[in-house]
GUVO-336528 format. One record per atom (N, C-alpha, C): x, y, z. Coordinates in pm, whole numbers, plus 50000, padded with zeros to 5 digits. Atoms other than C-alpha are relative to their C-alpha. Example, Ala and Ser with C-alpha at 12.3 -4.5 7.8 and 13.67 -1.06 7.14 Angstrom:
500894988150000/512304955050780/500905012050000/499184988149994/513674989450714/499235010950073/
This chain:
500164991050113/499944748350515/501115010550005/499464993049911/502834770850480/499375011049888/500294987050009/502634803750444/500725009849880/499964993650097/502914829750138/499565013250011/500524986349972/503494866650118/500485007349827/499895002050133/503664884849790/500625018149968/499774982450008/505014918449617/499675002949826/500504999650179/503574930249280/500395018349970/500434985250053/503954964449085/500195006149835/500544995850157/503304978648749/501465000849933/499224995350136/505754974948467/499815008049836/500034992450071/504424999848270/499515013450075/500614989649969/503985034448334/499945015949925/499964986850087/503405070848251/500145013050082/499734984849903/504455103948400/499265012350035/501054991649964/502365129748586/500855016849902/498834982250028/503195169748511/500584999750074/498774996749881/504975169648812/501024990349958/499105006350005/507245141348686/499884988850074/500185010349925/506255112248900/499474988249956/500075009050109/506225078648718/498414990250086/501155005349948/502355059348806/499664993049887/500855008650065/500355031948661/499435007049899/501205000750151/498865037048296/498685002250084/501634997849951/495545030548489/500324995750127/500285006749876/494235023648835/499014994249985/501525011049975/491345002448756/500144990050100/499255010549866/492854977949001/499765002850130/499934996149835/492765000649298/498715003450053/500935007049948/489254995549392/499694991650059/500345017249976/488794960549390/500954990750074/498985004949958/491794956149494/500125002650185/500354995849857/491574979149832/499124994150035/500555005149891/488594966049918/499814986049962/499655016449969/489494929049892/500285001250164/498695002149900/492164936350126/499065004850148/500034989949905/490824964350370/498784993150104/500295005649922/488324940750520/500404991650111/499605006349869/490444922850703/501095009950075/499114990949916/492124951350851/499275012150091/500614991949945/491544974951109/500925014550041/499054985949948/494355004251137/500785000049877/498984999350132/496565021450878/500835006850005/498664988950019/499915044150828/499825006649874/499894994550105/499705068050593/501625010050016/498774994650019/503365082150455/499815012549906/500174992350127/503035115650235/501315007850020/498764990949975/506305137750178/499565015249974/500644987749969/505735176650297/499485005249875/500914987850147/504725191849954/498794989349957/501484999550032/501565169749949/499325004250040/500944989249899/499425195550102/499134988450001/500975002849983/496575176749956/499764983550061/499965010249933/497465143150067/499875000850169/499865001649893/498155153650428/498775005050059/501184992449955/494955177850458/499164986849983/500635010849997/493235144150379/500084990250086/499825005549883/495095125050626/499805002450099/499764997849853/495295139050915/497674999050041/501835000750015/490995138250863/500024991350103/500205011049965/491495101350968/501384994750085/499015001949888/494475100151164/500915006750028/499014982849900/497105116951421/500924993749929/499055001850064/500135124751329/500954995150082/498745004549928/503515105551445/501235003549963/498384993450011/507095114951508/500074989649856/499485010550136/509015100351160/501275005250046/498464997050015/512625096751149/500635001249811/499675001850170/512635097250736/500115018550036/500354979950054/513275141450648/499034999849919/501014996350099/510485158550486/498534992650005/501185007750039/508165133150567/498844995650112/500664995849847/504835134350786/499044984249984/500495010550014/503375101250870/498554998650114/500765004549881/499855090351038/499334992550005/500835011349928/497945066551218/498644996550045/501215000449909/494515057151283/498994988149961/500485010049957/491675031951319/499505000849825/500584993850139/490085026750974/498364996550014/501774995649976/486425039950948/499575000949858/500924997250107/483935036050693/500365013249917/499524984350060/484495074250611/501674998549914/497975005450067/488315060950562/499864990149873/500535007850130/487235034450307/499405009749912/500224987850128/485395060350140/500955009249943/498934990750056/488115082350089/501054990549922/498865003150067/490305055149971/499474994049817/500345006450111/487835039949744/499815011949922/500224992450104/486025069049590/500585016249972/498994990750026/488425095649624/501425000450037/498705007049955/492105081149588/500465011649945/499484991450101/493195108049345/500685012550016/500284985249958/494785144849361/499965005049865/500354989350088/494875170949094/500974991649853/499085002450096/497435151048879/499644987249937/500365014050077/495585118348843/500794987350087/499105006549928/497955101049107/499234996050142/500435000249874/497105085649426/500775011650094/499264987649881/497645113049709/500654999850115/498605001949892/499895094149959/500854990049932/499195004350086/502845086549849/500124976450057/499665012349969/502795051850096/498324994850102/501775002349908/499385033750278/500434986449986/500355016349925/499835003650506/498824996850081/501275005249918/496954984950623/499994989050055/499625006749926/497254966650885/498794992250094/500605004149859/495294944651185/500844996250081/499324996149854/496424952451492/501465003849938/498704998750019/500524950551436/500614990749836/499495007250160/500284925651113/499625011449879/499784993350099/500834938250814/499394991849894/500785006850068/498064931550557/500325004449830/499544996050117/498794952650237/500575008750021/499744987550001/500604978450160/499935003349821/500004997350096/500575001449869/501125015550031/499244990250029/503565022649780/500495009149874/499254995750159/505155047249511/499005000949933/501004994550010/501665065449490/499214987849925/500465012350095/500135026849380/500644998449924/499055006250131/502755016549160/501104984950075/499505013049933/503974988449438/499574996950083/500855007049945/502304966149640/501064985050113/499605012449896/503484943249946/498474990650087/501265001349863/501004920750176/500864989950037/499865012149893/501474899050422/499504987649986/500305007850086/500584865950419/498494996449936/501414998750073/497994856450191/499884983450002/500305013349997/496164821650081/499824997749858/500265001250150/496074804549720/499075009849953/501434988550055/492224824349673/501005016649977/499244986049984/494204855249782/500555003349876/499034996550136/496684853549504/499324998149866/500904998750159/494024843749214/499455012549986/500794992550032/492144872249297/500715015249961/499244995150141/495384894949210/500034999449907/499995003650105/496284878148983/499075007649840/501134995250102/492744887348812/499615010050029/500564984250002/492744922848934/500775006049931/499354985650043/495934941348835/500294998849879/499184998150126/497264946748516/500844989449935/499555016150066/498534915548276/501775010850051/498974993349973/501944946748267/500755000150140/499724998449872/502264942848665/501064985350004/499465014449948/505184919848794/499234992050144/500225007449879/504124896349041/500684990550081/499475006949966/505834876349253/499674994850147/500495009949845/505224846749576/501534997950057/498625004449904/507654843449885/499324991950111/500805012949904/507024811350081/500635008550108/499604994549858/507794818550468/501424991950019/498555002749971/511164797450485/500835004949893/498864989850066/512724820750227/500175010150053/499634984549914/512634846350493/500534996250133/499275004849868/514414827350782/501395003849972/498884995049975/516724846350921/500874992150144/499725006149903/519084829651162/501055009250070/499524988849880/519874853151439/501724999750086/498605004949929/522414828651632/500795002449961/498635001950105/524834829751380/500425013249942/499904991950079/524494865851300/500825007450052/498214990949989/527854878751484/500784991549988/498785003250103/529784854551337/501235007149927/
């Protein structure tokens, strides 16, 4: 069976007051998180320093780690029921936007989804045909979508000081 990983994100959008371009809607980011978030057990959250309210939320559910990006405070931790709750029923801050700007969810070191560019882009890891219908029939008809088999990502090392 081989393997399929995928990257989707909204081609339409609309601008907060602050200027920050987001999804028309999130109806998606529900059903969508908790597809995913079951099979994961740890996450990274990315917010850049002027989200107070993103980081006062993070750090709730996980420590913080050195970053080498400027401006930007990143953290780590196991994901807890309490953490699902916060993502499901309070994703939001004052502007209508999700409140970290980046959220990978992971088991153990794989990389299961991510959601970046406050939900406006979407990576996972690999997935299975079911997997991709049930996109498919969550996000937005406006969302691009796109499949990457696993030998379109072979990189060949030997050859790479050529």
């Amino acid at each position: 069976m081989e393997r399929v990983s995928s990257h989707f994100e909204t081609g339409e959008v609309r601008k907060t007051v602050g200027g920050t371009m987001i999804p028309i809607s999130y109806d998606f980011w529900k059903p969508l998180i908790d597809y995913f978030i079951k099979r994961c057990n740890k996450f990274r959250i990315d917010c850049w320093y002027e989200e107070v309210e993103g980081i006062q939320r993070a750090q709730l559910f996980g420590e913080s780690v050195q970053s080498d990006i400027n401006n930007m405070k990143i953290f780590e931790g196991q994901i807890t029921e309490q953490f699902i709750k916060e993502l499901i029923e309070h994703p939001f801050d004052k502007e209508g936007k999700i409140k970290w700007f980046s959220i990978f969810f992971m088991n153990d070191k794989d990389m299961i989804l991510s959601s970046e560019h406050y939900g406006s882009e979407f990576s996972t890891g690999w997935i299975t045909d079911e997997d991709i219908e049930f996109i498919r029939c969550t996000i937005p008809k406006e969302f691009c979508f796109h499949t990457f088999k696993e030998d379109e990502f072979v990189i060949d090392l030997e050859n790479e000081d050529d």
